[in-house]
C-alpha positions in Angstrom: -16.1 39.3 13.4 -13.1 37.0 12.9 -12.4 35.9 16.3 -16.7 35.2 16.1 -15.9 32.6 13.1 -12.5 31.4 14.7 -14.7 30.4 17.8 -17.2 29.0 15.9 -15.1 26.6 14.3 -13.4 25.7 17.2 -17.0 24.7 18.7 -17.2 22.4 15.9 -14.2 20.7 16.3 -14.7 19.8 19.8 -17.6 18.1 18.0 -15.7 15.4 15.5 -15.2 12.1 17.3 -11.6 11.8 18.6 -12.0 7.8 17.7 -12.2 8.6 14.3 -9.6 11.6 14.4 -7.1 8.8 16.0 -7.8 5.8 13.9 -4.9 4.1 12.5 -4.1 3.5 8.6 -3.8 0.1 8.2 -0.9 -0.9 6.2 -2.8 -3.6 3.7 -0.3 -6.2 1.8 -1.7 -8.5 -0.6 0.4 -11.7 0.1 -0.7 -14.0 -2.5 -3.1 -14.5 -5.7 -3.4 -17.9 -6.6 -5.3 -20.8 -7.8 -6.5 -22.7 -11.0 -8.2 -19.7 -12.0 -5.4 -17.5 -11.6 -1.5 -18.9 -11.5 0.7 -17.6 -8.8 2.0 -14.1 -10.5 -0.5 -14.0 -12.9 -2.7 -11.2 -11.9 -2.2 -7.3 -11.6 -2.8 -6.3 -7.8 -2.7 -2.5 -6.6 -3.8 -1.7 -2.6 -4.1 1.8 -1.8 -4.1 2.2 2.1 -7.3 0.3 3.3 -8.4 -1.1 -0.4 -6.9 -3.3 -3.2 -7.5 -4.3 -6.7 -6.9 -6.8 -8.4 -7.2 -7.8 -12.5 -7.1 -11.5 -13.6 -6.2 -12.5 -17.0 -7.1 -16.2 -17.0 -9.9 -16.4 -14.1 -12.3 -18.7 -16.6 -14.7 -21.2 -16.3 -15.8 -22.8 -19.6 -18.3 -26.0 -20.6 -19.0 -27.3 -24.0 -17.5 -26.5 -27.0 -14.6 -28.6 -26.9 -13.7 -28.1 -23.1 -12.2 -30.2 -20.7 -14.3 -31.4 -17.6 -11.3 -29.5 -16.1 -12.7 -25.7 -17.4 -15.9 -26.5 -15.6 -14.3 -25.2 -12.2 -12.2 -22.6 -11.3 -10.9 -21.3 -8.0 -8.8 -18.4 -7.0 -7.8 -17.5 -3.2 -6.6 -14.2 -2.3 -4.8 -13.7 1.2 -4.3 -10.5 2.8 -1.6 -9.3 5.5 -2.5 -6.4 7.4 -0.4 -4.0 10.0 -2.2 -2.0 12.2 -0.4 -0.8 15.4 -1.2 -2.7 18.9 -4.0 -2.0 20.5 -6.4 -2.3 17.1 -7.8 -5.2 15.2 -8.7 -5.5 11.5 -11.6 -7.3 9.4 -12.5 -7.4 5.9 -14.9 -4.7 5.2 -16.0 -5.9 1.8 -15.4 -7.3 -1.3 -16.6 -7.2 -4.7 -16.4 -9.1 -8.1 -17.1 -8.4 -11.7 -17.0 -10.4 -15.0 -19.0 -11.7 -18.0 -21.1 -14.6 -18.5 -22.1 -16.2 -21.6 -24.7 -18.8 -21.2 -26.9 -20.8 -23.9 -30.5 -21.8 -23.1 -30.3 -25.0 -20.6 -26.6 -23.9 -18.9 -25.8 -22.6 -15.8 -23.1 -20.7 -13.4 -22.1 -19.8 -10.1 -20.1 -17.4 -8.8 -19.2 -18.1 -4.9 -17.0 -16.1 -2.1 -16.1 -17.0 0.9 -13.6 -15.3 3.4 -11.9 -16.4 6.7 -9.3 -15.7 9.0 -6.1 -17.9 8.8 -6.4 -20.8 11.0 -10.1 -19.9 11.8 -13.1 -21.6 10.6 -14.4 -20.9 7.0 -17.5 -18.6 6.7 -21.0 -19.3 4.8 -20.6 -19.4 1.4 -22.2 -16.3 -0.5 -23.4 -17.4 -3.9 -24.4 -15.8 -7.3 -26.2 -18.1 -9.8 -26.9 -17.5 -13.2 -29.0 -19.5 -15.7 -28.9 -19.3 -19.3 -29.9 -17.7 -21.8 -28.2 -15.0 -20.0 -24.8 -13.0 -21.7 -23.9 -9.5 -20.2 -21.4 -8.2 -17.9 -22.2 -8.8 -13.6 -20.9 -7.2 -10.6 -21.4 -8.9 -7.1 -21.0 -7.7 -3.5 -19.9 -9.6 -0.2 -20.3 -7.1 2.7 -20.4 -9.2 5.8 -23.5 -8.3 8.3 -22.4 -6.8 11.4 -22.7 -10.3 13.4 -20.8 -11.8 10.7 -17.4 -10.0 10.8 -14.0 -11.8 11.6 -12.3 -9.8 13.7 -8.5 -10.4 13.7 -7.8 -11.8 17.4 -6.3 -8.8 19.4 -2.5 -9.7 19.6 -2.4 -12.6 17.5 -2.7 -11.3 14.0 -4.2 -13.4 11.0 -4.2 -13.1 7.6 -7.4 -12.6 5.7 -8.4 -15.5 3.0 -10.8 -15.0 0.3 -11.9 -17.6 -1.8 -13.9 -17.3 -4.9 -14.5 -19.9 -7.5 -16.5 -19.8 -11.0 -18.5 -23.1 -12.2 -20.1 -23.4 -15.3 -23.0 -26.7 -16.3 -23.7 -27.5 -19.5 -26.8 -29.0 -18.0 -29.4 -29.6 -21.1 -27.3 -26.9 -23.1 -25.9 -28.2 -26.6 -22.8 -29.5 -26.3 -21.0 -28.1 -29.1 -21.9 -24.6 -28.1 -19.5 -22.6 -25.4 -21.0 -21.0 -22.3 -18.6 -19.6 -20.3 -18.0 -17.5 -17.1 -15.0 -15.1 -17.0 -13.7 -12.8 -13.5 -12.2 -10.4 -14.5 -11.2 -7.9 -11.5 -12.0 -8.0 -7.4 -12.0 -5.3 -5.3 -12.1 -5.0 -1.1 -11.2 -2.7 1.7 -10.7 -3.7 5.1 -11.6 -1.7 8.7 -10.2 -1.2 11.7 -10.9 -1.0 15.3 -9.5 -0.3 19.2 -9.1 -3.8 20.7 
């Protein structure tokens, strides 16, 4: 009976995909996190083989209420090494974003990604409007189609660049009232493949 269930699962083996099996773990470094939305050192930044995390403390966008025209955008640019051995190439899988938005009747924000490879040309942008009334926490998503990916060029690694920025418009919104968008984390994981 054993050596029944011993060939059995050696059957099954034979049938897990030996590209999978092999694939590499990429070593993911997050170089830098900076911008006028979150000062160089300024944010808390974990990776975990593939993925990373990062928490901003001062990734704000505000209008009215005593602002500056200054508070109105803000920008913050995350750029990514990652190792994989020769032979594979790397892309960013996805990305995601989450915050608050506090918005009076008449005011408006946007919330916009966009990712390339250093020294390669930018993608589209991917934006998230929202138009007041509105207060409550938001998520977004960026997961680039398959015809969309930036494949690292095979033997000439490139860092991955993502750029997000938060705008807020008073528009016909009282002035003396604050609207405001805050980011508050960002997540991603990158993939790999055989050159």
């Amino acid at each position: 009976m054993l050596n029944m269930a011993a060939a059995a699962l050696v059957a099954l083996s034979a049938l897990v995909p030996t590209d999978t099996a092999e694939e590499p773990a990429p070593v993911l470094e997050v170089v830098t996190v900076n911008g006028s939305g979150c000062r160089a050192g300024d944010a808390d930044v974990q990776t975990n083989g593939r993925t990373f995390t990062i928490g901003y403390h001062e990734f704000l966008a505000r209008a009215g209420g005593g602002s500056s025209p200054l508070d109105m955008r803000k920008n913050c640019q995350v750029n990514l090494r990652v190792n994989v051995p020769d032979g594979w190439t790397y892309a960013l899988a996805w990305t995601s974003y989450s915050g608050y938005t506090h918005l009076q009747e008449g005011a408006t924000a946007l919330h916009r990604v966009n990712t390339y490879l250093q020294g390669m040309s930018q993608t589209e942008y991917v934006n998230h409007p929202f138009t007041g009334p509105f207060s409550d926490d938001w998520e977004t998503h960026y997961r680039p189609d398959v015809s969309q990916i930036q494949w690292s060029p095979c033997g000439s690694p490139r860092n991955i660049n993502i750029n997000a920025e938060v705008r807020v418009n008073l528009g016909s919104a009282d002035p003396d009232r604050l609207n405001f968008a805050i980011v508050e984390s960002s997540r991603g994981a990158v993939r790999v493949k055989r050159c």
